[in-house]
C-alpha positions in Angstrom: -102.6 51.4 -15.9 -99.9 53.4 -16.0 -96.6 53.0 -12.8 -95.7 56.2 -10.7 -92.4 57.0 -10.5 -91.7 55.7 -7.3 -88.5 58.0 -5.1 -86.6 56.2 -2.6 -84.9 58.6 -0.6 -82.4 58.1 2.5 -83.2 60.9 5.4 -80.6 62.5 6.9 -81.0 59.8 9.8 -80.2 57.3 7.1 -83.5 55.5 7.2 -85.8 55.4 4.3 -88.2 57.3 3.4 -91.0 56.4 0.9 -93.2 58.6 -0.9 -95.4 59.0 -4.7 -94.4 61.9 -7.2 -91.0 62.4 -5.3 -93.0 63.5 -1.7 -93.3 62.2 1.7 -95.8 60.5 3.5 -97.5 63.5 4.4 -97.0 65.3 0.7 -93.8 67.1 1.7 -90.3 66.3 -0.2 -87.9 64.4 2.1 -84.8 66.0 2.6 -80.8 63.9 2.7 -78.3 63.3 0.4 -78.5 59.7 0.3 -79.5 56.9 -3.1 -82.8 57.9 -5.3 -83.8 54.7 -7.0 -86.3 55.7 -9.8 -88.4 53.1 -11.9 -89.1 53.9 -15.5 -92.6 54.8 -16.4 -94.4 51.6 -17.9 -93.1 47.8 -18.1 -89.9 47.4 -17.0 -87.4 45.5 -19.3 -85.7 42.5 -17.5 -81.9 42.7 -17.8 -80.2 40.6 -20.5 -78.1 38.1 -18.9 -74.6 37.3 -20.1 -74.7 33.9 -21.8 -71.1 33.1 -21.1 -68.6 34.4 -18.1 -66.3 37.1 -19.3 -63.8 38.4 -17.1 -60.8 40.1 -17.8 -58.0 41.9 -16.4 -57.7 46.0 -16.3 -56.0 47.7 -18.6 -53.5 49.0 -16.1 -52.9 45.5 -15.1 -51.5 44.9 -18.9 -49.8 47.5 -18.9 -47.6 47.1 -16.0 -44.3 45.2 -16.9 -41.2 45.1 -14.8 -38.4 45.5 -17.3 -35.9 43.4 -14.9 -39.2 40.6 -14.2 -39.5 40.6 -17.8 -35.8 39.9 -18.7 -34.9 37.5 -15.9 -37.9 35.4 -15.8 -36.6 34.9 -19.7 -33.4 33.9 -18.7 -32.3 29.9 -18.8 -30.6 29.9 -15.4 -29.2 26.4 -14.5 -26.8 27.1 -12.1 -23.0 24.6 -12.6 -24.1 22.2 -10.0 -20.2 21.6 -9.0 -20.0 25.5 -7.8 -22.3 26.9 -5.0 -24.4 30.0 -6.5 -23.5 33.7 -5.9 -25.8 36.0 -6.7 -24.7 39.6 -7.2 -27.8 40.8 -8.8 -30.3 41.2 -5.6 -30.2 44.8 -4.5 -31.2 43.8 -0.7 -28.4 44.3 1.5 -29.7 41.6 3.9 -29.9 38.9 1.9 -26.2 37.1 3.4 -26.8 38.4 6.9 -22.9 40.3 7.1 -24.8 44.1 6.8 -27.3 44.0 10.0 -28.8 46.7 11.0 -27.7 48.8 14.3 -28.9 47.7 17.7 -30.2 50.6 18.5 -32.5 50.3 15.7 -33.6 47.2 16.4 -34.2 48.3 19.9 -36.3 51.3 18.7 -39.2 49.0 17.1 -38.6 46.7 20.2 -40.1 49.8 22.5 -42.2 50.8 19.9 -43.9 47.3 20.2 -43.8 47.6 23.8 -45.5 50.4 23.9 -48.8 49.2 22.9 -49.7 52.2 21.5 -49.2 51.5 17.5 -51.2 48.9 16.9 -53.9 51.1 15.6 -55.0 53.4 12.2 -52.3 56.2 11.7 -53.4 59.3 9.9 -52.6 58.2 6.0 -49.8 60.9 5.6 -48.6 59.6 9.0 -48.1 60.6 12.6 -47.7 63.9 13.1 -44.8 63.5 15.3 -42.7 60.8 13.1 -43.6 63.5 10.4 -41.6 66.2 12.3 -39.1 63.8 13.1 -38.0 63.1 9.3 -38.7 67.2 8.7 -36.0 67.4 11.8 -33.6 65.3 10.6 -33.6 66.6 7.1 -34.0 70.2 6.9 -30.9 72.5 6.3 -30.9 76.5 6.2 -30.7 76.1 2.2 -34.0 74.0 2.5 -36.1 74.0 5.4 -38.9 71.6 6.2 -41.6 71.0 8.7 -43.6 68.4 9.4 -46.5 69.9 6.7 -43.8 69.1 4.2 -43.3 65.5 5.0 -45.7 62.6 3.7 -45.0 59.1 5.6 -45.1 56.1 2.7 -44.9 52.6 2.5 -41.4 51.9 1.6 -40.0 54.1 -1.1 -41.4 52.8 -4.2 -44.4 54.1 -2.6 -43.2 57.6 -2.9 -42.1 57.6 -5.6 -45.6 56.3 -6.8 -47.2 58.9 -5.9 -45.3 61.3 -6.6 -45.4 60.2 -10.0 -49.4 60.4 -9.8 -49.9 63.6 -8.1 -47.6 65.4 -10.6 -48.6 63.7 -14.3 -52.2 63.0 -16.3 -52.6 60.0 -18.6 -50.8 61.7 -21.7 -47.9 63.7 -20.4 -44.3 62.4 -20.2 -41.7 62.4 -17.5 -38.0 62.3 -17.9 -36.2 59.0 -16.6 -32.3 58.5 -16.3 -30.5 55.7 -19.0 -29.5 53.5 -17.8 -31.9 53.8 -14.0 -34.2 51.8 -12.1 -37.0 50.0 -13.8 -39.6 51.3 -11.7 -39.9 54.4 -13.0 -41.1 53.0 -16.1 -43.2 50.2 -14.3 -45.5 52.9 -12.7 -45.5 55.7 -15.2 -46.9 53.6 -18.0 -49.2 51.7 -16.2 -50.9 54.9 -15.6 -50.6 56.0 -19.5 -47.6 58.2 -18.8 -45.0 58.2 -21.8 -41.5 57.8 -20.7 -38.7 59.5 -22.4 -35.1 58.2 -21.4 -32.5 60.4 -21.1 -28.8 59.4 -21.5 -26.0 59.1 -18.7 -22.7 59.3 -20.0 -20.2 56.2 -18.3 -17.2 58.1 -19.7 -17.7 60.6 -17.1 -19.0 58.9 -14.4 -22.0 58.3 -15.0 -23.2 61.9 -15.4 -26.4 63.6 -17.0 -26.2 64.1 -20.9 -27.5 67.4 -20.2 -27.5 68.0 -23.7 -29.8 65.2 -24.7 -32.2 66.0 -21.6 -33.0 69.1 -22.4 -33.6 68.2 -25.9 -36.7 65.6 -24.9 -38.3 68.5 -23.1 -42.0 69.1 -24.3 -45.3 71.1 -23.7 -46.4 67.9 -21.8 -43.0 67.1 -20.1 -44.4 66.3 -16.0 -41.3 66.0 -14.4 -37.7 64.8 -14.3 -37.0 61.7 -12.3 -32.7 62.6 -10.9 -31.7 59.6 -8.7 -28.5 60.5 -7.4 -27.3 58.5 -5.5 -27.9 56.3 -8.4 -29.2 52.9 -9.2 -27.4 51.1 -11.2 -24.4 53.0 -11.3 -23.6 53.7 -8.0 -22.5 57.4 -9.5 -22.6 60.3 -6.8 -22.9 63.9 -8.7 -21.2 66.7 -8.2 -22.8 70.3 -6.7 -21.7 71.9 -10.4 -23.4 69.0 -12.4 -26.7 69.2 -10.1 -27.0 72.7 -10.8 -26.7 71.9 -13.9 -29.6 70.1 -13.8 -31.7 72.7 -11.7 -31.3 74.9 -14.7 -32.6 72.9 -17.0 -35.2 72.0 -15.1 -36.0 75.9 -14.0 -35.4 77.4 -18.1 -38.5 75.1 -19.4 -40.0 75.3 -15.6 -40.6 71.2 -14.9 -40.1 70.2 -11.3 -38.2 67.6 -10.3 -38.6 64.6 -8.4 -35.6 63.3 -6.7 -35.0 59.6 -5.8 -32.4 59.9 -3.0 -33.3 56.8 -0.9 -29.2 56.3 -1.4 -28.9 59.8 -0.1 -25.7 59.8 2.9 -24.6 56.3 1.2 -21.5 58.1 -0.1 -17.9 56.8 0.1 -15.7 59.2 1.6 -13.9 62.0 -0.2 -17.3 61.7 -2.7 -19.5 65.3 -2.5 -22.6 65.0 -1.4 -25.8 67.1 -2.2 -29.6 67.3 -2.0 -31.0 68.7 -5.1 -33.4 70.8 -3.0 -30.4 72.2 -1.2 -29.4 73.5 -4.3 -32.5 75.3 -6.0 -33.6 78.3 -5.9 -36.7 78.1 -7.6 -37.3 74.6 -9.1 -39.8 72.8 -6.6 -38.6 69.2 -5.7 -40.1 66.2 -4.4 -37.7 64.4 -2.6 -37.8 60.7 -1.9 -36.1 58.5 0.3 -36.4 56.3 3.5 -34.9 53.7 5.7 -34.4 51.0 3.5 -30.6 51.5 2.3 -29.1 54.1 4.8 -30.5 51.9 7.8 -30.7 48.3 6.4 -34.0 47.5 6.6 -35.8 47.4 2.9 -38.5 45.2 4.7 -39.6 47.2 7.3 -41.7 49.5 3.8 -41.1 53.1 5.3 -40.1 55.6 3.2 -41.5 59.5 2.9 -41.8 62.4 0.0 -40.3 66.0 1.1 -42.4 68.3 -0.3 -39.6 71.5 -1.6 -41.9 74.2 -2.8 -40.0 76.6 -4.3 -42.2 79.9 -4.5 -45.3 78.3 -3.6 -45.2 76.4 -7.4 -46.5 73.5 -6.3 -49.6 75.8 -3.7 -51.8 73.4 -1.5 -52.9 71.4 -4.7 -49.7 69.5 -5.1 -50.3 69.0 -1.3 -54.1 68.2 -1.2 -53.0 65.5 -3.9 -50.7 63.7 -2.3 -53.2 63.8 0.9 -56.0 62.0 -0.8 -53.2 59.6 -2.9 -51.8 58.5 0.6 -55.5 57.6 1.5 -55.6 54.9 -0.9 -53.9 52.5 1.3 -53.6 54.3 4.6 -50.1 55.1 4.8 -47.2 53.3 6.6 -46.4 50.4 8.9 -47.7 52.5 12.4 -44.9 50.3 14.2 -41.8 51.6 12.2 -43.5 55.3 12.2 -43.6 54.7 16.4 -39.7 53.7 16.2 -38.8 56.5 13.6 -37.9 59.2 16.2 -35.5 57.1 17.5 -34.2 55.7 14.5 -33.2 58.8 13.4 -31.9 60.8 16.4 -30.3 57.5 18.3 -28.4 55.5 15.4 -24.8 56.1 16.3 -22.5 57.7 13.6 -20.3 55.2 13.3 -22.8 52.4 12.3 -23.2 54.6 9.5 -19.1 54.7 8.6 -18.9 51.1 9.1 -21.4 50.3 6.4 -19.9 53.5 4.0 -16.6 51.7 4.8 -18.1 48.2 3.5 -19.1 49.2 0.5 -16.1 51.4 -0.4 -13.8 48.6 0.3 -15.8 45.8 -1.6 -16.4 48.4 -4.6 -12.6 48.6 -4.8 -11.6 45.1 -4.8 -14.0 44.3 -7.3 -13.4 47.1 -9.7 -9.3 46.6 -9.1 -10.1 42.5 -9.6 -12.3 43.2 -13.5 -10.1 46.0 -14.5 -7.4 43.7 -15.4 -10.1 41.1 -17.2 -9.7 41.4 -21.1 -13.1 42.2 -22.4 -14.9 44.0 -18.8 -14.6 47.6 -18.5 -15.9 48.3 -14.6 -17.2 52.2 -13.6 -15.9 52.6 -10.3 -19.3 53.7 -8.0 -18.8 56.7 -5.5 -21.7 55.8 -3.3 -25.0 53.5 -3.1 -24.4 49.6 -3.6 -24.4 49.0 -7.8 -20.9 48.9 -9.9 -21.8 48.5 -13.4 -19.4 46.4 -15.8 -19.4 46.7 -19.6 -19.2 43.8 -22.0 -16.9 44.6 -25.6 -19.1 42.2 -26.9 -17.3 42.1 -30.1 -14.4 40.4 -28.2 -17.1 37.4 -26.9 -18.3 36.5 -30.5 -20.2 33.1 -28.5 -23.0 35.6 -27.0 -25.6 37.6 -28.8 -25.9 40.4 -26.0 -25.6 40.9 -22.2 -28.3 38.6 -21.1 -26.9 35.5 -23.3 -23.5 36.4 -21.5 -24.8 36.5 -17.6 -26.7 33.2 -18.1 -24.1 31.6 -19.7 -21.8 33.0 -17.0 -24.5 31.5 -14.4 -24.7 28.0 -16.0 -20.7 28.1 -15.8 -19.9 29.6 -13.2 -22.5 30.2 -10.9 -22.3 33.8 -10.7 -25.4 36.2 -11.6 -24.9 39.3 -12.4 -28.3 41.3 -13.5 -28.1 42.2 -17.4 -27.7 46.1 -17.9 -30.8 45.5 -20.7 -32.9 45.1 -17.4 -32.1 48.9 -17.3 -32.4 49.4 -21.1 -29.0 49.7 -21.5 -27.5 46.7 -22.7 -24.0 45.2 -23.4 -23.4 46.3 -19.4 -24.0 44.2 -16.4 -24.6 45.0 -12.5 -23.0 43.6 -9.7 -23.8 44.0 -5.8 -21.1 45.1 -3.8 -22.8 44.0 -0.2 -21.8 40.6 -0.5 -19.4 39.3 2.1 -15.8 39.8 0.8 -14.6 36.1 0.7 -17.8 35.4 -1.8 -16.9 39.0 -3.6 -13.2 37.2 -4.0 -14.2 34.0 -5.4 -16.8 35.6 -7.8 -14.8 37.7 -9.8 -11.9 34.8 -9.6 -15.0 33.0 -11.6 -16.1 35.7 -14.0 -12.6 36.2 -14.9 -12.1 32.4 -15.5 -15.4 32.6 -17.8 -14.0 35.7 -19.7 -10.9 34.4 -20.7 -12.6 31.2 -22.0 -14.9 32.8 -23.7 -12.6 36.2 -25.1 -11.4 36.0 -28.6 -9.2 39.1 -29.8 -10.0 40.8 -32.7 -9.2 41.0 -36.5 -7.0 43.9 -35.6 -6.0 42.8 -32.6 -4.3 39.6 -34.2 -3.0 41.9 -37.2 -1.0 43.7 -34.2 0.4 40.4 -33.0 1.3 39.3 -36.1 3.0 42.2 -37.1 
């Protein structure tokens, strides 16, 4: 005897309801939109079972690798147990306890606590009133914003995550600054997104090759990743060169996405612009968020500001990085119920003090390496990062950078982050938010290590000689 098909069908109710030939009880097709489970006509096959467990990781698991994870975890580092260890590779200003954050912003997420009211869901792009808060405190005439334009995030990286996703397919490529922050490259290829790097010239500052940018362009070219403030050169750009690389951007019609979460941290005397400020017609997606500026890299809030220029990006860019946001439900609510006041109550000055901070510390430790045979420091404008290169002919004991900063911890104590972790090697990266005493005493060591370690060249001692 032949089997029925038997239907399953959920009601609209959600409660079953069973029936022969695909009808109900009484003969009569049940309506819903819920599971059908069908059985195939005749003896039904049992499943084969696996004889062996077989479980393996994603392919977007493989293929995500943090460049700087990759290099350090590599690294033999065996501190000089005779010298306490300094580490000027952690970009955390926090981590020595001399760069606290403002009272008034810890006194913000007291009263936000207090409050009792944000200890619930938030809507995933975040409340609507921290929303217009950010949208308040960043717009300008030359770029307005409201709170539509403002998605809430967990921490920056989070942005820039999703900005990344709601802008490229598996297959395209996106634009990322050489040397620049590994996490570009950490997301984009995890999600089959090709990475082209483009060059930054440390002759002049650290600015765009604009040149060689422009020449990487392609039919599948997403997006260009600009992180200005930048890390790990601590380079502020000029209005000029940022318009510079608005019209690159708007001649083969690529948006941009902007990392500013250094934006403000800008020594004095240094210009200081927003892309989006600047465009006319290139739409932006602007990053940032109180990690830097305010001190507080664990407290994981950071925001996009959506720039449309001419409608480009329409309510599709926007719709996308709605239902992106939804994977994970947004931002801590408790930070979001202390934004408002984070914003409009930190005083000026606990901004100048920091600014002041990191001027003074980038100064003592460029004016302390300049004079080190072998080191050529880039003085930074803004952000926390002075970058250091190595003439590694002169240090003929070392095959690159990272052979030189372990060697230099085992020593000396003293890590410095090899530039390779940026893909840009023969360079290194120091922190400039360590206290100064410890800023002192560091490059008193890397300059002992250097002048062990230098050895002048063939020409060099042909000079000497002669």
């Amino acid at each position: 005897m032949e089997s029925k098909p038997y239907v399953v069908q959920i009601n609209g109710n959600g409660l079953p309801s069973q029936g022969v030939n695909g009808k109900g009880v009484n003969g009569k097709r049940v309506n819903g939109h819920g599971a059908h489970h069908v059985s195939v006509k005749g003896a039904v096959k049992p499943k084969t079972q696996k004889q062996r467990w077989d479980v393996r990781p994603s392919e977007m698991s493989l293929n995500t690798v943090n460049p700087i994870r990759a290099i350090v975890d590599g690294m033999k580092l065996t501190p000089n147990p005779d010298k306490a260890m300094i580490a000027l590779s952690i970009g955390d200003p926090t981590v020595f306890g001399n760069l606290p954050t403002d009272d008034s912003v810890l006194q913000a997420m007291k009263d936000a606590i207090d409050t009792h009211t944000f200890n619930g869901y938030a809507p995933s792009v975040g409340y609507q009133r921290s929303r217009e808060a950010v949208a308040n405190f960043y717009s300008c005439p030359q770029a307005p914003l409201e709170a539509k334009d403002v998605i809430l995030t967990s921490g920056c990286s989070q942005a820039i995550d999703l900005a990344i996703s709601v802008l490229c397919n598996p297959g395209d490529n996106i634009l990322v600054p050489c040397p620049g922050f590994s996490l570009y490259k950490t997301l984009a290829v995890s999600l089959g997104i090709q990475v082209k790097l483009y060059n930054l010239l440390p002759e002049k500052s650290w600015e765009i090759d604009l040149q060689h940018l422009e020449s990487l362009v392609d039919d599948r070219t997403a997006c260009v990743i600009v992180n200005n403030p930048s890390n790990p050169c601590g380079s502020v750009y000029s209005k000029e060169h940022l318009q510079g690389i608005l019209s690159v951007a708007s001649r083969h019609r690529i948006p941009i996405l902007a990392d500013e979460i250094y934006g403000d941290m800008v020594f004095p005397g240094c210009p200081s612009h927003s892309l989006a400020s600047l465009s006319s017609d290139v739409p932006v997606l602007a990053c940032g968020g109180l990690a830097k500026r305010w001190l507080v890299p664990g407290w994981r809030l950071g925001w996009i500001l959506i720039h449309d220029r001419n409608n480009i990006f329409g309510s599709e860019i926007r719709q996308g990085l709605v239902k992106l946001s939804q994977r994970i439900l947004g931002a801590c609510t408790i930070v979001q119920g202390a934004l408002e006041s984070i914003l409009n109550n930190t005083p000026k000055s606990f901004y100048h003090r920091t600014i002041s901070f990191l001027k003074s510390n980038s100064e003592l430790c460029f004016s302390e390496l300049s004079t080190v045979p072998g080191l050529t420091p880039i003085m930074p404008s803004g952000a926390m990062y002075l970058m250091v290169g190595i003439d590694m002919e002169h240090f003929p004991g070392f095959q690159n950078d990272v052979d030189f900063t372990e060697s230099l911890v085992t020593e000396q104590s003293v890590f410095c982050l090899p530039a390779s972790a940026f893909e840009y090697p023969n360079y290194f990266r120091i922190v400039v938010t360590v206290p100064e005493k410890m800023m002192v005493e560091a490059c008193a060591r890397i300059r002992e290590f250097c002048q062990r370690h230098y050895r002048p060249s063939s020409q060099d001692s042909n000079e000497l000689d002669q």
